[in-house]
FINURO-271725 format. One record per atom (N, C-alpha, C): residue in three letters; x, y, z. Coordinates in steps of 0.05 Angstrom, whole numbers, padded with zeros to 5 digits, always signed. Example, Ala and Ser with C-alpha at 12.3 -4.5 7.8 and 13.67 -1.06 7.14 Angstrom:
<tipas>
ALA+00264-00114+00156ALA+00246-00090+00156ALA+00264-00066+00156SER+00257-00045+00142SER+00273-00021+00143SER+00258+00001+00157
</tipas>
This chain:
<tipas>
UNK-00459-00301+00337UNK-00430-00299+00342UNK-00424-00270+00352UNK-00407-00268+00367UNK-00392-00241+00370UNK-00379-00231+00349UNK-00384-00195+00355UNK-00373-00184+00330UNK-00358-00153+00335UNK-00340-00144+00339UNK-00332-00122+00342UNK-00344-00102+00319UNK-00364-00086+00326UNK-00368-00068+00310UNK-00375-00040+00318UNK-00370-00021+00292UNK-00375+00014+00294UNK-00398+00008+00283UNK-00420+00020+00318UNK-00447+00023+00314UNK-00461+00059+00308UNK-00438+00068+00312UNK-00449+00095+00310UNK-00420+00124+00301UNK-00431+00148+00301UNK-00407+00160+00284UNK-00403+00176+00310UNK-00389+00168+00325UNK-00379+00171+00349UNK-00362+00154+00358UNK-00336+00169+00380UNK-00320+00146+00390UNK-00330+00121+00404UNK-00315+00099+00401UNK-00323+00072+00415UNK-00327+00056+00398UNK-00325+00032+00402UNK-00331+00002+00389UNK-00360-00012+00414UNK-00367-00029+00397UNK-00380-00038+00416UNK-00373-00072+00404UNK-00371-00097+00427UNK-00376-00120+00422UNK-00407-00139+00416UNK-00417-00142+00400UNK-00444-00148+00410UNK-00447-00176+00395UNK-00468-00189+00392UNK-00478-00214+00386UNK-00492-00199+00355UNK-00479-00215+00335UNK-00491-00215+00308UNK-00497-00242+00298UNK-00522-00242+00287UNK-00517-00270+00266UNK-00496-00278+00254UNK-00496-00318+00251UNK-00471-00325+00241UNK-00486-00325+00204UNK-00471-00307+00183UNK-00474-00312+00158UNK-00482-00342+00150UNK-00504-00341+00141UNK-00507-00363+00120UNK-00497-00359+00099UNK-00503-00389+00082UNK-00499-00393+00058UNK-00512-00378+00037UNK-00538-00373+00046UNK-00554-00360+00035UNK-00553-00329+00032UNK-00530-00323+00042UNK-00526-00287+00045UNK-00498-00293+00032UNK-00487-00313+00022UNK-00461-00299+00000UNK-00466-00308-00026UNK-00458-00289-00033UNK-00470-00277-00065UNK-00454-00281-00083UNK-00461-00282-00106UNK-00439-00301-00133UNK-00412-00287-00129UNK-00389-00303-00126UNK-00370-00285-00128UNK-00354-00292-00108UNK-00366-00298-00085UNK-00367-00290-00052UNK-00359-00322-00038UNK-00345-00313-00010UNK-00344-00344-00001UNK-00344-00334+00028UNK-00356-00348+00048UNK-00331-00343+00076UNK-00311-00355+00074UNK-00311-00338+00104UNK-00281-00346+00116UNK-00279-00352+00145UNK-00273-00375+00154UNK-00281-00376+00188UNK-00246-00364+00191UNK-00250-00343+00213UNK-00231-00328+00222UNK-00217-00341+00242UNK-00189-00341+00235UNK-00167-00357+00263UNK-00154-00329+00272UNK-00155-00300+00262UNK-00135-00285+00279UNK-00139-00259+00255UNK-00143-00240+00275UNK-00141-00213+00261UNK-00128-00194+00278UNK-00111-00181+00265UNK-00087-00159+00277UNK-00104-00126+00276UNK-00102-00115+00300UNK-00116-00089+00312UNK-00092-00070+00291UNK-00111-00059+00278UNK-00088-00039+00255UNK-00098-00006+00272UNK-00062+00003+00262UNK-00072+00032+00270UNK-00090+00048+00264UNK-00113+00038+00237UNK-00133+00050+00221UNK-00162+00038+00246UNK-00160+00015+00254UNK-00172+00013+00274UNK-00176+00035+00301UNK-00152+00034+00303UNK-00149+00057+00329UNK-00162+00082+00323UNK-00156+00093+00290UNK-00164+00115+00293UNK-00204+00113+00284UNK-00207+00094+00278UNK-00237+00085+00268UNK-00245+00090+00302UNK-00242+00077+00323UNK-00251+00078+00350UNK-00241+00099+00364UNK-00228+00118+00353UNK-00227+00149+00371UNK-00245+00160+00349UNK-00245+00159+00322UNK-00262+00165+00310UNK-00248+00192+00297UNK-00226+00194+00287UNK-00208+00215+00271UNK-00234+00222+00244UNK-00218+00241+00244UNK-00236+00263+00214UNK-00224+00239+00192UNK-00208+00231+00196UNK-00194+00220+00166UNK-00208+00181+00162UNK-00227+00184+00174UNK-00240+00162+00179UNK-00278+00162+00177UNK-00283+00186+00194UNK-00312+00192+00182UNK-00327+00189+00154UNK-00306+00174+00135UNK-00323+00177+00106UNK-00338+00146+00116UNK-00329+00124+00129UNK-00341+00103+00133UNK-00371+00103+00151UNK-00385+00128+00153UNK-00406+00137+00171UNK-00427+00124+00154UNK-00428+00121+00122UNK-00451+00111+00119UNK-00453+00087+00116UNK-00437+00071+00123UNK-00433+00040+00124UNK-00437+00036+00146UNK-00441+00051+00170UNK-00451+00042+00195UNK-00483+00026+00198UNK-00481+00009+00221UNK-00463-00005+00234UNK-00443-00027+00222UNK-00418-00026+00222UNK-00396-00042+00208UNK-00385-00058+00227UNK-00375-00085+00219UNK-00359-00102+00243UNK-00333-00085+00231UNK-00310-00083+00249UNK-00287-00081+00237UNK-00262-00096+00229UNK-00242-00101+00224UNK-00215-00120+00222UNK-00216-00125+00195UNK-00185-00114+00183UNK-00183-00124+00159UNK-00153-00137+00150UNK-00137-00143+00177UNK-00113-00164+00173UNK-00121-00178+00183UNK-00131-00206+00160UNK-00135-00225+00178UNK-00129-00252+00166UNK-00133-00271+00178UNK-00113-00307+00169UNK-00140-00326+00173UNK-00154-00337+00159UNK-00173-00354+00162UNK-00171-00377+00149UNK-00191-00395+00138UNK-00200-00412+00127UNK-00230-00416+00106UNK-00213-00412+00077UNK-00243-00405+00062UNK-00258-00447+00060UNK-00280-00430+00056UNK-00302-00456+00061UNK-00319-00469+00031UNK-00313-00445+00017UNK-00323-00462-00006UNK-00302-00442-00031UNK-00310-00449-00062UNK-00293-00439-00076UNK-00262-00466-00084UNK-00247-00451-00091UNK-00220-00470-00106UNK-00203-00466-00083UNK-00213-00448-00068UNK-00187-00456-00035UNK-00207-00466-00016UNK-00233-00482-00031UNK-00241-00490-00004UNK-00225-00509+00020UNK-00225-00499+00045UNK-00203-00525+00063UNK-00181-00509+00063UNK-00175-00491+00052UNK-00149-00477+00053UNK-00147-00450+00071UNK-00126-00451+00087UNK-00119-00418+00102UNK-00111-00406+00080UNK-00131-00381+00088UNK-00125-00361+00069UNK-00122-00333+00086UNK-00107-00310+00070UNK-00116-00288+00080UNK-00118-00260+00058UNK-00139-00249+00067UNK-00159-00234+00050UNK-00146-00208+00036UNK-00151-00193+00018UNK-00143-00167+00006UNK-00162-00147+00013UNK-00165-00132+00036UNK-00189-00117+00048UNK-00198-00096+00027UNK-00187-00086+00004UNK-00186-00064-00018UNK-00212-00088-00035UNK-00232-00082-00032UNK-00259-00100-00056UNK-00256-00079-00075UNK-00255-00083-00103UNK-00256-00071-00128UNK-00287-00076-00127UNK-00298-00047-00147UNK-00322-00054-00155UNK-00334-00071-00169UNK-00315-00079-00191UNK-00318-00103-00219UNK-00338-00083-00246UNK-00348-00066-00245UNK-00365-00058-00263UNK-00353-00030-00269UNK-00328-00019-00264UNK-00316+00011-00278UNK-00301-00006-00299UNK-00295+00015-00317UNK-00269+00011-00341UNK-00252-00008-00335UNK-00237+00004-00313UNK-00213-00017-00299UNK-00214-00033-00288UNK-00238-00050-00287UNK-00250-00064-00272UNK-00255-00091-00301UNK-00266-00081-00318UNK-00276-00100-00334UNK-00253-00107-00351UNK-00233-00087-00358UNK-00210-00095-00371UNK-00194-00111-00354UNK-00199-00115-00336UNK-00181-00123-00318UNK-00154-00119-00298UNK-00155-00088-00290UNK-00139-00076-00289UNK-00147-00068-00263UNK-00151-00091-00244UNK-00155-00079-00222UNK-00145-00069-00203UNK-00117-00063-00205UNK-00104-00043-00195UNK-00114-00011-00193UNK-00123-00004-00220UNK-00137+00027-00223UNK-00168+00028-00215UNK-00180+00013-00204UNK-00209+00012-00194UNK-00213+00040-00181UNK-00226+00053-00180UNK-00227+00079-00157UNK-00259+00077-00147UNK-00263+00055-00146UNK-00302+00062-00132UNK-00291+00034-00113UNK-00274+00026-00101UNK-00266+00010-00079UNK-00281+00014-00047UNK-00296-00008-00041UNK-00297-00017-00014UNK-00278-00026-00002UNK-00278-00028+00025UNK-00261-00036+00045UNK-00271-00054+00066UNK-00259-00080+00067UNK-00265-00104+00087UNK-00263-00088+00117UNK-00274-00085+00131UNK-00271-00080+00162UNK-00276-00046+00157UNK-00281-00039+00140UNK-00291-00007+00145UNK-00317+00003+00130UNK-00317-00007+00096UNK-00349+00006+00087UNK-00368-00025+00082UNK-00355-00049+00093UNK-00368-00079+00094UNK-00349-00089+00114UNK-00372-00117+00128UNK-00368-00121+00144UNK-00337-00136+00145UNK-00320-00138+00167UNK-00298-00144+00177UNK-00296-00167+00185UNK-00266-00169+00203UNK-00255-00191+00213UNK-00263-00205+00243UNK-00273-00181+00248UNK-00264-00178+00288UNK-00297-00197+00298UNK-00294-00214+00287UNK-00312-00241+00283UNK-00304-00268+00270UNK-00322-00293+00287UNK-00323-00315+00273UNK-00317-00316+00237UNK-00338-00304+00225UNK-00346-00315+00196UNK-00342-00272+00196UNK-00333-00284+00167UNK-00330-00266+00148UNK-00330-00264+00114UNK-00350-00251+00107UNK-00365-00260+00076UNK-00341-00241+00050UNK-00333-00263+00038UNK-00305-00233+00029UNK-00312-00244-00004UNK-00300-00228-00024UNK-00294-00235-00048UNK-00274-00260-00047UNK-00281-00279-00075UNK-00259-00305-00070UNK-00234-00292-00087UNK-00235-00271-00101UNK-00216-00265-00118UNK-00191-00249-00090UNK-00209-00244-00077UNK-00191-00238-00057UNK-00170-00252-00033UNK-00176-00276-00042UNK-00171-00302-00016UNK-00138-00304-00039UNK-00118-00299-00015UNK-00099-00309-00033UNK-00087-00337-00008UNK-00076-00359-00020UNK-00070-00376-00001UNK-00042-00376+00014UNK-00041-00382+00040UNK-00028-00382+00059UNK-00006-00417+00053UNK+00018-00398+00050UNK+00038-00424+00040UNK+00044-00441+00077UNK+00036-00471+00075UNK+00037-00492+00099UNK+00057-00475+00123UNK+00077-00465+00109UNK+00106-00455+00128UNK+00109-00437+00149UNK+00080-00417+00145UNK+00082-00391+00151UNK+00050-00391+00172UNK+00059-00394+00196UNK+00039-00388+00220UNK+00015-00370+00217UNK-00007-00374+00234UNK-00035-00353+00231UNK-00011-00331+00248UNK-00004-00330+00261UNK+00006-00299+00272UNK+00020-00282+00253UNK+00039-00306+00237UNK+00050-00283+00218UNK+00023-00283+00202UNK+00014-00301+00182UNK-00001-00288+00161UNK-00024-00263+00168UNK-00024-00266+00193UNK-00040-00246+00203UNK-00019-00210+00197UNK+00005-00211+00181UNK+00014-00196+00186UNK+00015-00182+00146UNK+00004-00197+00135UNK+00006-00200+00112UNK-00002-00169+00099UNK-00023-00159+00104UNK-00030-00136+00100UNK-00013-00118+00111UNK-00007-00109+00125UNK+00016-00093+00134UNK+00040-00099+00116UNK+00049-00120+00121UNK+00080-00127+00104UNK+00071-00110+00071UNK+00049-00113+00064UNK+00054-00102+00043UNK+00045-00074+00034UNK+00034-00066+00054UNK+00041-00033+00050UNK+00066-00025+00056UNK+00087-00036+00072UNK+00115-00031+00081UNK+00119-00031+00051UNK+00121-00047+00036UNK+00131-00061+00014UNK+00124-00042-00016UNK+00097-00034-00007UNK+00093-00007-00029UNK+00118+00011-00015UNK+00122+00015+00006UNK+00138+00039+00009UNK+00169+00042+00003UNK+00175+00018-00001UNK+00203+00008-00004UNK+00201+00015-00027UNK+00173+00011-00050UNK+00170+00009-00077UNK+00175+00052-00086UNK+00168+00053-00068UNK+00156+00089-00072UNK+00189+00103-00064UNK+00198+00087-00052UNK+00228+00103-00048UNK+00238+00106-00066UNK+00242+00080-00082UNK+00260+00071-00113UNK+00284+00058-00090UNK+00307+00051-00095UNK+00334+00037-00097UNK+00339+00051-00070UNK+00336+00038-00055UNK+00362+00037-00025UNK+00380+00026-00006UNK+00393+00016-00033UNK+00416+00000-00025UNK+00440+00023-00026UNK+00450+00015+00001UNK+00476+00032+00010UNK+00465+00052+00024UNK+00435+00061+00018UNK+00425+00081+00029UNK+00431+00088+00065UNK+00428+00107+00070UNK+00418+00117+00109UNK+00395+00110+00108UNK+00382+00102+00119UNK+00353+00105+00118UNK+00336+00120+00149UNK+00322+00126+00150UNK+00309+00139+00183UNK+00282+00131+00174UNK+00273+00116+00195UNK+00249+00103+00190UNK+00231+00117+00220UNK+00207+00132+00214UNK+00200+00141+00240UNK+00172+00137+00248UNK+00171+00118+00269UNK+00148+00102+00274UNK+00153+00074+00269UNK+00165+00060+00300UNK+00163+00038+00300UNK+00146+00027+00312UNK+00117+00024+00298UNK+00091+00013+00296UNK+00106-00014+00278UNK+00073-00028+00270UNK+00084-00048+00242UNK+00091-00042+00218UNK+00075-00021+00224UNK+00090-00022+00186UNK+00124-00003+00189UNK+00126+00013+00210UNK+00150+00019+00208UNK+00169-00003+00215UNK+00165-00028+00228UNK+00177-00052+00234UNK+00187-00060+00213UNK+00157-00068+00194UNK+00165-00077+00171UNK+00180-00064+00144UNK+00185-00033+00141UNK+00205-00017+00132UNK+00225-00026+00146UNK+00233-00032+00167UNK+00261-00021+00174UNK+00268-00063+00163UNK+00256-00072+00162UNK+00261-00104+00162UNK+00275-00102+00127UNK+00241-00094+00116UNK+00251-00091+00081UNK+00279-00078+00072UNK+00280-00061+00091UNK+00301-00036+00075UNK+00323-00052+00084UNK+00337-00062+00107UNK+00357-00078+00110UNK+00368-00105+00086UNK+00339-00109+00081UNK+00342-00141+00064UNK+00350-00129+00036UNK+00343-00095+00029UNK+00347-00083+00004UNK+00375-00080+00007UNK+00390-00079+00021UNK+00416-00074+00027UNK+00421-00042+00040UNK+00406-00028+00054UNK+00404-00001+00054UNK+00432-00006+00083UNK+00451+00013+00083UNK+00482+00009+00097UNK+00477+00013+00122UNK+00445+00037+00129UNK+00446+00035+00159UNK+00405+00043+00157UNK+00405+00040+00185UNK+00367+00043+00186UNK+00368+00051+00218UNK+00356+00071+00215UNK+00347+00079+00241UNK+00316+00078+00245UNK+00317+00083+00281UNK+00291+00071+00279UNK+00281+00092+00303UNK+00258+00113+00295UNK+00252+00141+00320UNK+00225+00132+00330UNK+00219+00133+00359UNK+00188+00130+00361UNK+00181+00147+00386UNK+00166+00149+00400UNK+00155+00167+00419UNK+00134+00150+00443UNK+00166+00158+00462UNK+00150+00126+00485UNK+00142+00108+00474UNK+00158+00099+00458UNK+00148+00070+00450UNK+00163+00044+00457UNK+00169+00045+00484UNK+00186+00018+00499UNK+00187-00006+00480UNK+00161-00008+00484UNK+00160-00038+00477UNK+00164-00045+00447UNK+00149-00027+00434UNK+00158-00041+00404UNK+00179-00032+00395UNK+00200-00020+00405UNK+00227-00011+00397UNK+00242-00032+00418UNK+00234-00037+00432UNK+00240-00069+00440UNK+00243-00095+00428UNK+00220-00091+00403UNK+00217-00116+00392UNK+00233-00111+00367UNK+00239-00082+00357UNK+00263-00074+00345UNK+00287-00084+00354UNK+00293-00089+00373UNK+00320-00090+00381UNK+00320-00120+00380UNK+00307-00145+00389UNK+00297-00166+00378UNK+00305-00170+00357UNK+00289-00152+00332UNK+00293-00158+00306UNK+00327-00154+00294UNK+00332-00133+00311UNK+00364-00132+00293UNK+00369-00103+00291UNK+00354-00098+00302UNK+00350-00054+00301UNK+00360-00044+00327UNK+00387-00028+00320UNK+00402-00023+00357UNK+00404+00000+00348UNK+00392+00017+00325UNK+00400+00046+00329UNK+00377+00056+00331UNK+00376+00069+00351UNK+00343+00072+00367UNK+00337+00095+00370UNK+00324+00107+00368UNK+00316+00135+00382UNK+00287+00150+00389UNK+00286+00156+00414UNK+00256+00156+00434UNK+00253+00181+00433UNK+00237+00203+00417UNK+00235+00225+00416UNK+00222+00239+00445UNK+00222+00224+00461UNK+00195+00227+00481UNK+00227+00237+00499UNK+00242+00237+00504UNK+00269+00247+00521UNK+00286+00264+00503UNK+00281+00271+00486UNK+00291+00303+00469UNK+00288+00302+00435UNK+00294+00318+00426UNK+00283+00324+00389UNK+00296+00310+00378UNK+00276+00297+00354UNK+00298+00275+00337UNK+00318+00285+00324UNK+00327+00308+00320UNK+00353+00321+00314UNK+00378+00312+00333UNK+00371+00317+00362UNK+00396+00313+00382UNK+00389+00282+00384UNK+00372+00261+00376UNK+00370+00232+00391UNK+00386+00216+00365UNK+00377+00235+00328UNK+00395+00204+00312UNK+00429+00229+00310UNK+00434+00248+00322UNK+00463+00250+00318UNK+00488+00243+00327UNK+00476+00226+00347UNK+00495+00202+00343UNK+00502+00182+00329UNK+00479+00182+00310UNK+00482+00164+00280UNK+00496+00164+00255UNK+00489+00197+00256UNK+00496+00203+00233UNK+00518+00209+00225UNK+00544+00216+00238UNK+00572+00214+00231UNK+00572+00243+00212UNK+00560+00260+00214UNK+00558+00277+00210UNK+00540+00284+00176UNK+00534+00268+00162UNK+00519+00266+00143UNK+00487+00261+00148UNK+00476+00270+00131UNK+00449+00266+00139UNK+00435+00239+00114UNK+00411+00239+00126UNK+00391+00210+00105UNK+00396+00213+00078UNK+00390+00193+00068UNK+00388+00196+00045UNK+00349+00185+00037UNK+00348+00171+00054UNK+00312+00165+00056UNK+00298+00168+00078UNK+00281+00178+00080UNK+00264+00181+00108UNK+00241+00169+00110UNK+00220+00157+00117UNK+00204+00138+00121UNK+00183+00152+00136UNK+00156+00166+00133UNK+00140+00168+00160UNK+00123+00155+00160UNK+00124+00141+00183UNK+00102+00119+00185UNK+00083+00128+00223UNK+00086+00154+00222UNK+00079+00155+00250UNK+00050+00162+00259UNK+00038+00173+00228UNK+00004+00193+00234UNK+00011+00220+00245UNK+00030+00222+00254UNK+00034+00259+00260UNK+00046+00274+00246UNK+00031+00284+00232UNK+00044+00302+00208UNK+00064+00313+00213UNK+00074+00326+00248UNK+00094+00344+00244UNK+00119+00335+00250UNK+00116+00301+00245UNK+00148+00294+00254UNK+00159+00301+00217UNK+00152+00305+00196UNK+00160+00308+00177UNK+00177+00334+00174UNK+00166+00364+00187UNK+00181+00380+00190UNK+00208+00374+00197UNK+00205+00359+00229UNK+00225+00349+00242UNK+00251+00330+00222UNK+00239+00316+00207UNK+00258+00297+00180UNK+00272+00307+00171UNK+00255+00339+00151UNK+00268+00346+00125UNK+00299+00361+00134UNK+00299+00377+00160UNK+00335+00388+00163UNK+00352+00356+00162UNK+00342+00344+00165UNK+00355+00315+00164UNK+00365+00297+00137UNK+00361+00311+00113UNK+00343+00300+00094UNK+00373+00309+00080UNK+00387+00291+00072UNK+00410+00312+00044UNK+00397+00320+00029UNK+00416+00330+00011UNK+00407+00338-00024UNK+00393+00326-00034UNK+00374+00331-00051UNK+00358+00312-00069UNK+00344+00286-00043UNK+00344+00291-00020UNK+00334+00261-00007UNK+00308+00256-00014UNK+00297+00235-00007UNK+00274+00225-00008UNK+00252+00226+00012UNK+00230+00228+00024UNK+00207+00231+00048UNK+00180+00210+00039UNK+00180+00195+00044UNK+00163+00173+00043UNK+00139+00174+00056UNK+00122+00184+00052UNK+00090+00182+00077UNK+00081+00167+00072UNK+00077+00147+00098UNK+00052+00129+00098UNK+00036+00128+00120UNK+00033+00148+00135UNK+00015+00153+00160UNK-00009+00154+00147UNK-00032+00151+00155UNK-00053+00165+00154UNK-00060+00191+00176UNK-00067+00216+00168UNK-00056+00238+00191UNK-00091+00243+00197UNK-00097+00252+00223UNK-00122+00262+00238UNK-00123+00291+00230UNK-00098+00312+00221UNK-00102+00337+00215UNK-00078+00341+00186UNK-00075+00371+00185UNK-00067+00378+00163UNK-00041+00383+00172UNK-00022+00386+00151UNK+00007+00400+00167UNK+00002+00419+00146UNK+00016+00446+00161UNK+00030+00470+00153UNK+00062+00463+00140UNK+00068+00474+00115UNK+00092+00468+00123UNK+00110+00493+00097UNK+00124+00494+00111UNK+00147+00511+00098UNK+00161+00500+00075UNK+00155+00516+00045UNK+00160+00499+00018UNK+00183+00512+00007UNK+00200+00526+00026UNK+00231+00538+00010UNK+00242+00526+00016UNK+00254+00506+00045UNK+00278+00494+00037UNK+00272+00473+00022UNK+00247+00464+00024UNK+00243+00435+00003UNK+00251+00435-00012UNK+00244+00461-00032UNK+00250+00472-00054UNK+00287+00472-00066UNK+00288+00487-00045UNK+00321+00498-00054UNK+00344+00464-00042UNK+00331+00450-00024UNK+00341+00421-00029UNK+00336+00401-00035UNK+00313+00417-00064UNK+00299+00389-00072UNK+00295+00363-00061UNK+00287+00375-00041UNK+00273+00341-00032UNK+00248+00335-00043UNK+00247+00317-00050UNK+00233+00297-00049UNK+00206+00286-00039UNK+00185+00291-00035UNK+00154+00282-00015UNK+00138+00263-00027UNK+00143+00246-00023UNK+00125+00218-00038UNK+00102+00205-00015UNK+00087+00205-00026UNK+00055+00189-00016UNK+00061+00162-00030UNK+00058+00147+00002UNK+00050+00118-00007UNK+00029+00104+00007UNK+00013+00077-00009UNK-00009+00080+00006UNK-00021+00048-00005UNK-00036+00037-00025UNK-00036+00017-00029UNK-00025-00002-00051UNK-00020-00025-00042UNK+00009-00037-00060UNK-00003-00057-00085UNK+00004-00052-00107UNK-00012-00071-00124UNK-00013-00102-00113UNK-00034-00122-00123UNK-00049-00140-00114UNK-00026-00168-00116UNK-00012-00161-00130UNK+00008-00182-00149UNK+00026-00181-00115UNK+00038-00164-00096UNK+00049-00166-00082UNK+00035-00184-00056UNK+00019-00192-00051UNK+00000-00212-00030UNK+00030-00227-00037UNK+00020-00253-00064UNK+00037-00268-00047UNK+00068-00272-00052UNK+00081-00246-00054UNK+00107-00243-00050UNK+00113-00238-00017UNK+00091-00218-00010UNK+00086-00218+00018UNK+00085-00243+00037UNK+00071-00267+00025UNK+00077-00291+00038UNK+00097-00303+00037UNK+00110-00299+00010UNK+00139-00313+00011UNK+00167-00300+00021UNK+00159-00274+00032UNK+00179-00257+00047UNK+00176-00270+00071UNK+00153-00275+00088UNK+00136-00289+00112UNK+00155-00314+00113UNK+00160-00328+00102UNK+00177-00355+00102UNK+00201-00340+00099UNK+00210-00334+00084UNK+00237-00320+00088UNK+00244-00303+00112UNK+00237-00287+00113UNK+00236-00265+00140UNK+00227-00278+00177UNK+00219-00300+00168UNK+00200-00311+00197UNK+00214-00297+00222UNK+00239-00316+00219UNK+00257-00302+00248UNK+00262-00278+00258UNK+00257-00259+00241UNK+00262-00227+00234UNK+00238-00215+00245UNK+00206-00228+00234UNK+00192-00211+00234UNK+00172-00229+00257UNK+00176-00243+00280UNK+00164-00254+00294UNK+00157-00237+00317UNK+00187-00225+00318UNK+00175-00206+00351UNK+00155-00186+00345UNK+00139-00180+00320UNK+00127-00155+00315UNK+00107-00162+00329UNK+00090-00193+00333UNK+00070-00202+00351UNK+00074-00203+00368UNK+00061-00186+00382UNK+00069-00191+00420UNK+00045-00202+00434UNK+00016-00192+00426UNK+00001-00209+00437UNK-00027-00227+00422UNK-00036-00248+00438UNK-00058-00261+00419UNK-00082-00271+00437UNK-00103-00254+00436UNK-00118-00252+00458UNK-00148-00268+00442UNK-00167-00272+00458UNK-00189-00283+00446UNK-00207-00257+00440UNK-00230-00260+00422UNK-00245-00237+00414UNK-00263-00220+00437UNK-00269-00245+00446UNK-00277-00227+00476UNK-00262-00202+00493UNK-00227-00207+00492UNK-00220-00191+00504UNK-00216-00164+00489UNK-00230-00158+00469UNK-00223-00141+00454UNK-00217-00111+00458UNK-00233-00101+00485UNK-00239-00087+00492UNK-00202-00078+00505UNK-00194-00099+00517UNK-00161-00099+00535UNK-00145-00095+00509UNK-00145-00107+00488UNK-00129-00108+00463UNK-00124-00076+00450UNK-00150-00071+00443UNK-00153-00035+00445UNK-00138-00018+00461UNK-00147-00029+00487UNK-00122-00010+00505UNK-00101-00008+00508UNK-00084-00036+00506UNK-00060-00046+00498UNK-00046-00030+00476UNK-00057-00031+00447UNK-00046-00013+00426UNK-00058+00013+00432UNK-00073+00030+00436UNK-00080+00053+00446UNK-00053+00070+00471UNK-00042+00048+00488UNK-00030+00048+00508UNK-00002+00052+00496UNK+00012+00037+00472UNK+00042+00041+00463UNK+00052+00010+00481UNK+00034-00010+00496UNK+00040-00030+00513UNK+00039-00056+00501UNK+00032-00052+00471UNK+00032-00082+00455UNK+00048-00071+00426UNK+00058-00092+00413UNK+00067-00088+00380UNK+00047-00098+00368UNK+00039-00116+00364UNK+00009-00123+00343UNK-00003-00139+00360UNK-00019-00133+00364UNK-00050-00149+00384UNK-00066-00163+00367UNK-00066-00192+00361UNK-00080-00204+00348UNK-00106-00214+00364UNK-00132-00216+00343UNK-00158-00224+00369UNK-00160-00251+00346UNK-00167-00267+00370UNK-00179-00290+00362UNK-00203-00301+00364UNK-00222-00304+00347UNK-00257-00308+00355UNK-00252-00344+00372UNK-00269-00343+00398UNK-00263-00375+00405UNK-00278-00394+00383UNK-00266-00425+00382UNK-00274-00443+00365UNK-00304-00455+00372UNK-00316-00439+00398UNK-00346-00447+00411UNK-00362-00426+00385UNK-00347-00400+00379UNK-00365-00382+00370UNK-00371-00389+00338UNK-00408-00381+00344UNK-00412-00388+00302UNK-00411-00415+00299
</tipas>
C-alpha cells in the first residue's frame, strides 16, 4: 500500500510503497483501521519543513504520518463500525496508567509522529482509542474530530466567555473551530486576524464570521479598531505558531484579560513582562483535551454540521499528497483531506 512517510531528519515527506499490516503484527490490545480520510494538520506541515519543535520524533524514524483521521475498525466491539482514533497512545504501565487515570500518562506516543500514522490504507491503533462515529456526521467532518477538540480544550483554558470580546488569531482549524465554540458559548463578539489568508477567512465568512482582519495589509492594532468601539478583548486566542503575534495581542488585552496559546511555535519569543504584570494579564497554555471530550466532539459534529462544513475545502486521493502539502503550505486550502484509493491494501 502507499504510505506517506518521514524517512529521514530532514525536510520532505516521501510517498512510498509499504506493506499492508497483517493480522499477525497487531498486538493484544490493538485493532486496524482501514482509513476513509485523514486531514493534513499544521503539526504535519511543520513535521515536513522539519521545525526544531518537532525533531524529538527523529528516533521513530522512518514514520508514516496523519493523525486526524475517520476509518473503519475491523475487529474488536466496533468491529464494522467508523471510527476515529485518539492519536495521544498512553503507555498503560506508569502509576496513571494502571489506576486508570489516563489523562495524567506522561510516557505518551503519538499516532502519525513516534508510530505509524494515517496517510495510508491500514492503520494499527489501540482499540481503547477507537471512539465511534455517530451514523449523522460525514468522514469529512469526523475527519475534523481531533482538531474540534483541541479548540475545545481552549474554550476549556479560557474559563466563561459569555458576553465576552473575543480575538481569535489564526484562522487555520483550530482557530475556525474557536471562533465556532466561542460563539455557541455566547461570547457578544469574535474576531477573526490571519495573514494572507484569503481563503480560509473566506470559509469564515461562510461560517458566520464578518469581522475579519488580514494582517498582511497593516498591524492588527489598526485592522480590529474598527471593532472595538473603543474597548479592548477581554480573551485572546493564539492559534497562529508565531510567537510574536502575542506581543501584538497583549496592548489589546483589558485589565485582568485572558491570552490563550495553542500554537505550536518553531522559535522562542522574547517578551516584555511589565506590562503583563502591571495589567495582569493573564498567559495560559493549552494543548491536549481530556479523552472524555472525543465524543462530545462528535456530538458538537451533528450539532454544528452547517457551521463547521466550510472548514473542508479539499478531498484529494493519497496519491496526490504531494499537491495537498502545497495547497496548505500555500494558505490556498482550509483542511486538505487525503484519501487512500479503495484499490489500495
Amino acid at each position: 500500500m502507499q504510505a506517506l512517510r518521514k524517512t529521514r531528519a530532514a525536510a520532505g515527506l516521501e510517498l512510498v510503497e509499504v506493506p499492508v499490516p497483517r493480522a499477525a503484527d497487531v498486538r493484544d490490545g490493538e485493532v486496524l483501521v482501514r482509513v476513509h480520510a485523514a486531514g493534513i494538520c499544521g503539526s504535519d506541515l511543520h513535521v515536513d519543513d522539519w521545525t526544531s519543535s518537532y525533531t524529538f520524533i527523529a528516533p521513530s524514524l522512518p514514520v508514516t504520518i496523519g493523525h486526524e483521521f475517520v476509518g473503519v475498525a475491523q475487529a474488536g466491539p466496533l468491529a464494522g463500525r467508523r471510527v476515529v482514533v485518539r492519536p495521544s497512545v498512553t503507555c498503560g504501565v506508569c502509576a496513571a496508567c494502571t489506576a486508570g487515570e489516563f489523562d495524567r500518562c506522561e510516557q505518551r506516543r503519538g499516532i502519525g509522529m513516534t508510530r505509524d500514522g494515517a496517510f495510508a490504507a491500514w492503520v494499527r491503533v489501540p482499540q481503547r482509542n477507537c471512539v465511534p462515529v455517530p451514523d449523522g456526521v460525514s468522514d469529512e467532518l469526523a475527519a475534523l474530530t481531533e482538531p474540534l477538540t483541541i479548540s475545545m480544550q481552549a474554550l476549556r483554558i479560557a474559563g466563561d466567555v459569555k458576553g465576552a470580546r473575543v480575538l481569535v488569531m489564526g484562522p487555520g482549524t483550530i482557530g475556525q473551530g474557536i471562533a465556532a465554540l466561542a460563539r455557541r458559548a455566547g461570547a457578544a463578539q469574535v474576531v477573526v486576524s490571519g495573514f494572507d489568508d484569503a481563503v480560509r477567512l473566506e470559509a469564515l465568512q461562510r461560517m458566520g464570521f464578518t469581522q475579519q482582519v488580514d494582517v498582511a495589509r497593516g498591524s492588527l492594532a489598526e485592522g480590529v479598531a474598527a471593532f472595538m468601539d473603543g474597548q479592548r478583548f477581554d480573551v485572546v486566542f493564539e492559534a497562529t505558531g508565531v510567537p510574536e503575534t502575542i506581543q501584538e495581542a497583549l496592548p489589546l488585552l483589558r485589565r485582568n484579560g485572558v491570552v490563550v496559546v495553542t500554537g505550536i511555535h518553531a522559535r522562542p519569543l522574547t517578551l516584555d513582562l511589565t506590562p503583563l504584570v502591571r495589567n495582569q494579564h493573564q498567559l495560559r497554555g493549552s494543548f491536549r483535551p481530556p479523552e472524555s471530550d472525543w465524543p462530545l466532539a462528535l456530538d458538537l459534529m451533528q450539532e454544528l454540521a452547517p457551521v463547521l462544513e466550510p472548514m473542508v475545502s479539499h478531498v484529494l486521493p493519497l496519491s496526490q499528497a504531494a499537491e495537498g502539502f502545497a495547497l496548505a503550505h500555500g494558505k490556498k486550502a482550509c483542511k486538505v483531506l487525503l484519501a487512500p484509493e479503495p484499490s489500495d491494501g
